[in-house]
C-alpha distance (Angstrom), angle and dihedral (degrees) to the residues before:
residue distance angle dihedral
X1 . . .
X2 3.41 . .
X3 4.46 102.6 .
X4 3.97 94.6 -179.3
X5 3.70 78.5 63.8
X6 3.50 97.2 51.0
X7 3.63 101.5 47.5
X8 3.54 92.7 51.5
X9 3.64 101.9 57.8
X10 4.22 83.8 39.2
X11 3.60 79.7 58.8
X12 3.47 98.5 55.1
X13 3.95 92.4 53.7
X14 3.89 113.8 102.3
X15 4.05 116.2 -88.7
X16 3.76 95.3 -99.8
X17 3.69 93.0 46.6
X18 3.96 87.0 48.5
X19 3.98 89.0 57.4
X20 3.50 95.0 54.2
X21 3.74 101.1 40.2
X22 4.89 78.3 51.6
X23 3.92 84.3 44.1
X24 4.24 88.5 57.4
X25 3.40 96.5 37.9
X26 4.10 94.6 46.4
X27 3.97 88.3 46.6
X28 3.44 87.3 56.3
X29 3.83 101.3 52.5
X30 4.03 81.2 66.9
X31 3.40 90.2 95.2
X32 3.76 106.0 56.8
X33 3.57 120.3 85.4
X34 3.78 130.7 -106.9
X35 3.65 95.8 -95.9
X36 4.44 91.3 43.7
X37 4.03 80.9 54.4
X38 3.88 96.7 47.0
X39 4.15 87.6 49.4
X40 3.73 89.0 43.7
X41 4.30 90.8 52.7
X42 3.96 89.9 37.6
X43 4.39 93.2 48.1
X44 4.20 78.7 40.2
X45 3.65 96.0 52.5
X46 3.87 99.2 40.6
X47 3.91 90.2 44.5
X48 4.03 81.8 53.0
X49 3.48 89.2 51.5
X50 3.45 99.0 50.1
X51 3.97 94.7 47.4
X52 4.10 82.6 60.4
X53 3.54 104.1 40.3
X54 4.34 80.6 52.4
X55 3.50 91.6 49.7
X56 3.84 85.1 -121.6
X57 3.98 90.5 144.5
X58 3.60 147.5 28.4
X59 4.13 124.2 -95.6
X60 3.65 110.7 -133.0
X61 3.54 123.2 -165.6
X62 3.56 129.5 -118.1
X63 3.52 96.4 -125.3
X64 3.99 86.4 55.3
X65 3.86 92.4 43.5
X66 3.76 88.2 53.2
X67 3.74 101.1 45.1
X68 3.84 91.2 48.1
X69 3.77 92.0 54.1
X70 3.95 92.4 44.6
X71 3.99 86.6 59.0
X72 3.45 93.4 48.3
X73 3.99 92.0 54.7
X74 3.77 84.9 56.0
């Protein structure tokens, strides 16, 4: 199964579409065990890493991040 695939078509989906597709997919991490989670975050955060240190995606600052989420609480 190709994933890269799959995120970027999930990514494509409209905002409230993309929350419910990350509420499933959280809910259903709630069976793994403490150690399956903490391999999950570490292969998620060195992944994450690697798409940066490629230049594979875009930095956004905090100050963005933060002003985009207060307009969406509007």
């Amino acid at each position: 199964m190709d994933t890269s695939l799959i995120e970027h078509e999930a990514l494509l989906l409209p905002v409230s579409e993309r929350a419910k597709l990350a509420h499933k997919l959280l809910l259903s991490l709630d069976s793994l065990s403490d150690s399956e989670i903490e391999v999950a975050w570490l292969d998620e955060a060195e992944r994450r890493a690697n798409d940066i240190d490629q230049g594979l995606v875009r930095l956004i600052p905090a100050e963005e991040v933060s002003r985009k989420a207060r307009n969406l609480l509007k």
